[in-house]
C-alpha positions, 0 to 999 in steps of 0.5 A, spaced: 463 479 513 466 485 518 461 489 521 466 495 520 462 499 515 468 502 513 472 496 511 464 495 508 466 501 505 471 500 503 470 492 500 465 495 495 470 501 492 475 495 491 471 490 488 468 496 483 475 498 482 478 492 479 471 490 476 471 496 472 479 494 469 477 487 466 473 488 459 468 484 455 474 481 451 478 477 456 472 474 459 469 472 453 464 476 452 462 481 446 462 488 446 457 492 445 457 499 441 453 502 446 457 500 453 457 506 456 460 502 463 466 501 463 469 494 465 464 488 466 457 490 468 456 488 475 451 483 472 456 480 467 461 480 473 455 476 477 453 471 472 461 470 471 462 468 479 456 464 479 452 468 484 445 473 484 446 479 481 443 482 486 447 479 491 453 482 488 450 489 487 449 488 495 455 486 497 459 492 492 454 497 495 458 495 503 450 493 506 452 487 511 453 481 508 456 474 509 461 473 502 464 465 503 471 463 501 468 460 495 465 466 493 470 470 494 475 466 491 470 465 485 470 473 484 478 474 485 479 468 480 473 473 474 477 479 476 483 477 475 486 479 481 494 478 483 496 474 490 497 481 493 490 483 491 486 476 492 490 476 499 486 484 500 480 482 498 480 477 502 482 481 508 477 487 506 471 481 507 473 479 513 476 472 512 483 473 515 486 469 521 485 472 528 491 475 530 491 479 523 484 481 524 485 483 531 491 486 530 488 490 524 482 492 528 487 495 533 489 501 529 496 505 529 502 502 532 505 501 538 511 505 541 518 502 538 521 498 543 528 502 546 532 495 543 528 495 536 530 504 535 537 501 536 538 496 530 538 501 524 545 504 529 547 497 528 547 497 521 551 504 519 554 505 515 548 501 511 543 506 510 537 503 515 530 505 517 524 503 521 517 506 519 510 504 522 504 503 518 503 511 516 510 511 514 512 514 519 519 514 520 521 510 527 528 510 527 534 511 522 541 511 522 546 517 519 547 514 513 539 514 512 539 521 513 544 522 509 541 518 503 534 522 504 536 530 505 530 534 508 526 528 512 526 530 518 520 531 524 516 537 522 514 540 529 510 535 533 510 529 528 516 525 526 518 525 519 514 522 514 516 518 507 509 519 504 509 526 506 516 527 503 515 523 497 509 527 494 510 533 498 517 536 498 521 537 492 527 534 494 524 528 493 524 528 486 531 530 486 532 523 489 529 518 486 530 518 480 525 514 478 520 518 481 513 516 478 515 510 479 516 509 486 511 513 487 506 510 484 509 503 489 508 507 495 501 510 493 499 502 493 502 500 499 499 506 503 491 504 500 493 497 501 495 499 509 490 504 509 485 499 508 486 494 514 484 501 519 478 503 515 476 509 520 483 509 522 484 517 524 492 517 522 491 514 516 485 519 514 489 524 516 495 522 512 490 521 506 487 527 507 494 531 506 497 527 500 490 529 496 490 537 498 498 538 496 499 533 491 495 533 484 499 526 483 495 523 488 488 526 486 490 523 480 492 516 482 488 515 489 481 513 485 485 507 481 485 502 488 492 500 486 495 495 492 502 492 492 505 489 499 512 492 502 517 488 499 524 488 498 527 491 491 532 496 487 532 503 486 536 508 483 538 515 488 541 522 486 546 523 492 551 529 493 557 528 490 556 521 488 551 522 482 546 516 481 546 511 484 542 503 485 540 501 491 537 493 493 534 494 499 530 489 504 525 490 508 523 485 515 517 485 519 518 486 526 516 481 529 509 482 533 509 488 530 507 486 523 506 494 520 513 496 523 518 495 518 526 495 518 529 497 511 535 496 510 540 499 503 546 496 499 549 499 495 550 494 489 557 497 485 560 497 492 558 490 494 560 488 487 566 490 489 567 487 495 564 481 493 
C-alpha cells in the first residue's frame, strides 16, 4: 500500500465512487425501502469481497493499510470495474511495476527533447501535436493550429487543451460532439490526475477547470477514468463544415505521460485509399 496520504486519499474516494454505482440488484441482493445509501453499503460490499467490514471502512477511509493483489482483484471483480479502471485501482494501492511507480512519484514532465518537438513538422500537412500529462501542449505543427483556433500560450504558460475544451467558446464550436469528448477528456484527466496525488500542476489545472466550468462541478465527483487512446471525432473547420477525424495517439518512449497525436482525415484517405 502507498504511504503517500494523498494517493490514500484518493484510493478511498475512488473505491466509494464505483461502490456507489452497483445496486443490490446486479449482485444479488434485495433492495430494501428503506436504503438510503445509494450503491452497496460498504458491509454489502465487504462480505461480497470476502474481507472484514472493518477492513474495508479503513481502507476506503485512506488509513495505511496493506491491500493484496487478491483482495483487490477481489473488490474490482464485486464492483464491476472495467480493465481501465481495475489497472486504476490497482495503481492508487500502490501494486504497480517499479518504473511505473517511480516515474508517477516524480510528478510533471520532463523537458521535450529538441528532435522530439520536431516530429509534429514531420507530419504536416496531418495535424499532430504532443502534449504532457496536464495536457499541456508541447509542440504541434500548423495543420494543428489550423484544426484548433485559439489554443495558443496564455502569457507565461503554454496552451492547454483542458483549459481550452472547458473554458473557451470556440471549443464548443469545434467539436461537434462536445459533451462527449468532453466528458473523455474529464476521465482522462482524473485518471492522470490520480497518478501525482499532491502534484501542484494537476491541482492547479483542476482548481480552474472547477472555478470556470459548471460541466466540470458537475461531472468531476462521478470518478469517470478512461486511458488515452486513439479514435474518431467529428471537427467544425472554416471553410470545410464538418469533418470526421481518426486520430492516434503514441507514448513516447520514456516518457509515458508525453504523447504524440496525430489527425487523418478519414473522406480524404478514402480518397486516396
Amino acid at each position: 500500500m502507498s504511504k503517500n496520504p494523498g494517493q490514500r486519499r484518493e484510493l478511498g474516494t475512488f473505491l466509494r465512487s464505483r461502490r456507489e454505482r452497483v445496486t443490490p440488484e446486479q449482485v444479488g441482493l434485495p433492495r430494501s425501502a428503506r436504503r438510503r445509501t445509494p450503491g452497496l453499503r460498504r458491509e454489502e460490499l465487504a462480505l461480497l469481497a470476502g474481507i472484514s467490514a472493518t477492513w474495508y471502512t479503513y481502507l476506503e477511509q485512506g488509513r495505511e493499510i496493506h491491500a493484496s493483489d487478491q483482495v483487490l482483484a477481489s473488490l474490482a471483480s464485486v464492483l464491476r470495474l472495467n480493465r481501465h479502471e481495475r489497472g486504476h485501482l490497482f495503481q492508487l494501492a500502490g501494486r504497480t511495476p517499479a518504473a511505473e511507480a517511480a516515474a508517477a512519484e516524480a510528478g510533471g514532465s520532463e523537458p521535450l527533447a529538441a528532435e522530439v518537438a520536431a516530429v509534429p513538422l514531420l507530419l504536416q500537412p496531418h495535424p499532430a501535436y504532443i502534449i504532457d500529462g496536464v495536457y499541456d501542449l508541447l509542440s504541434h505543427n500548423p495543420a494543428a493550429e489550423e484544426l484548433f483556433p485559439s489554443l495558443t500560450a496564455e502569457a507565461d504558460r503554454p496552451p492547454n487543451f483542458a483549459r481550452w475544451v472547458f473554458l473557451a467558446p470556440v471549443a464548443r464550436e469545434v467539436l461537434v460532439d462536445w459533451e462527449r469528448e468532453a466528458r473523455g477528456l474529464l476521465a482522462r484527466l482524473r485518471t492522470l490526475s490520480g497518478r501525482h496525488p499532491g502534484d501542484p500542476r494537476h491541482a492547479r489545472l483542476i482548481d480552474e477547470l472547477h472555478a470556470g466550468s459548471a460541466q466540470v462541478r458537475a461531472w468531476w465527483p462521478r470518478y469517470d477514468v478512461e486511458p488515452r487512446r486513439g479514435g474518431r471525432k467529428r471537427l467544425r473547420r472554416a471553410g470545410h463544415g464538418v469533418t470526421s477525424f481518426a486520430y492516434t495517439a503514441f507514448h513516447l518512449a520514456g516518457q509515458p505521460e508525453q504523447t504524440l497525436v496525430i489527425y487523418s482525415d478519414e473522406r480524404q484517405a478514402a480518397e486516396e485509399g
